[in-house]
N, C-alpha and C positions, 0 to 999 in steps of 0.2 A: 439621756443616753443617745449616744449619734446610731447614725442608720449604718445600715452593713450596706459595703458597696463592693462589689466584685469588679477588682479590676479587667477582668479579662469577658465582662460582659458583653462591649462591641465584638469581637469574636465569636462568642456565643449566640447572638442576636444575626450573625454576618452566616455561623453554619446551621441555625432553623433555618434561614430564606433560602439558601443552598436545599435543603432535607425538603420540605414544601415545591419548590421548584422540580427535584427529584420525582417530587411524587407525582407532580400534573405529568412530569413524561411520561412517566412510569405510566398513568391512566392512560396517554394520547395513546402508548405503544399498544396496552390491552384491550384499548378501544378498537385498533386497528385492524389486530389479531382477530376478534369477535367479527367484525366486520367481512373480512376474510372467510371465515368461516360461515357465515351468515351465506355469503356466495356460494360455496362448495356444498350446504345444503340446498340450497335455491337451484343448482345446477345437475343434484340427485334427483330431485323431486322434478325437474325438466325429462331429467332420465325416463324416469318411470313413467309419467303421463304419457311418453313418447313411443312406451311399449304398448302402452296397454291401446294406444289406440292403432297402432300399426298391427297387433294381434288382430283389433277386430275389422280390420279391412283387407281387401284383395285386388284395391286397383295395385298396380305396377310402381305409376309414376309416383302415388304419396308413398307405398314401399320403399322407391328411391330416395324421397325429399326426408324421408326418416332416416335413412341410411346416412346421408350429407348430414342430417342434425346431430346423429347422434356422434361422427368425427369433430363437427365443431363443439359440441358439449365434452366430449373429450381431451379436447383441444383447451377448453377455456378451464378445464378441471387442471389438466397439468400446468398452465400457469396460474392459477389458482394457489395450486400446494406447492411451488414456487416462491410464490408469493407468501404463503403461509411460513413455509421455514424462513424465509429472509424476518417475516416478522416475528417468529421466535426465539430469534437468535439478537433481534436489535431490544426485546421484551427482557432476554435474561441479561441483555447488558445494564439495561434499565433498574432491571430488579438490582443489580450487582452495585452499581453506582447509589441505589437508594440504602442498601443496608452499610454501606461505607458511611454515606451523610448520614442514618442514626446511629450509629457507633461516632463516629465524631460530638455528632450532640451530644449522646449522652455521656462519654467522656467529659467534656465539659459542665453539664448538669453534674453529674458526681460530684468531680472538683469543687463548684460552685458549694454543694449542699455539705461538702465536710468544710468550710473553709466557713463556712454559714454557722456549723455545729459548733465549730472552733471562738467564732468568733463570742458567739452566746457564750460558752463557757467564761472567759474571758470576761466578759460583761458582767457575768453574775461572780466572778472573783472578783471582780472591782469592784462593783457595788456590798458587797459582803466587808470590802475591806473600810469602802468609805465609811458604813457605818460603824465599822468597833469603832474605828477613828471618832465618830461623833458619838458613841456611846463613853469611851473614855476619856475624852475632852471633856464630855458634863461631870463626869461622875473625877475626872482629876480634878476639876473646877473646883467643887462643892467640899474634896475634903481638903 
């Protein structure tokens, strides 16, 4: 019995490397995003340390140097969530481009596995037929 070969294999082999590829972006994009986010906590939690200690003081001048921190914590927040939406928006193109390459694959994989179904069938018609064939060769032989 020969082997099944799917012609349109290189294609299919050409859009998993594509769909894999897809997906490292897809990770670098959510990595990025986390990362981002990771800031915007880091820079709440600057917030709040910055109150609690300007509550318990009464000099002036670190009044003021809280006052300055806290315009620059603000400052770095709004580019922050800035930078957050730019990466949520390169994240769902990410996503959009990866569910394209498994819908391509799997396309493919379908194709591939009825073509697979087909061919079997096909295989086990031929072999059913070889043997009547040698079943009534012996048996035409003999009378």
């Amino acid at each position: 019995m020969k082997k099944f070969n799917f012609s349109l294999q290189k294609v299919l082999d050409f859009r998993e490397f594509e769909k894999k590829q897809a997906e490292a972006e897809l990770g670098k994009a959510v990595a990025e995003e986390a990362k981002i986010q990771d800031t915007l906590e880091m820079i709440a939690r600057a917030h709040v340390s910055t109150v609690q200690s300007a509550d318990s003081t009464h000099n002036v001048s670190e009044l003021f140097a809280a006052q300055n921190y806290f315009r620059l914590l603000s400052q770095r927040k709004e580019e922050s969530l800035n930078a957050l939406a730019q990466a949520q928006i390169i994240t769902e193109e990410k996503r959009g481009a990866m569910r394209e390459a498994m819908k391509n694959c799997k396309v493919l994989e379908n194709l591939r596995d009825k073509r697979k179904e087909t061919w079997k069938k096909e295989n086990i018609k031929t072999e059913e037929n070889d043997i009547d064939d040698i079943v009534t060769s012996k048996y035409g032989a003999v009378q």
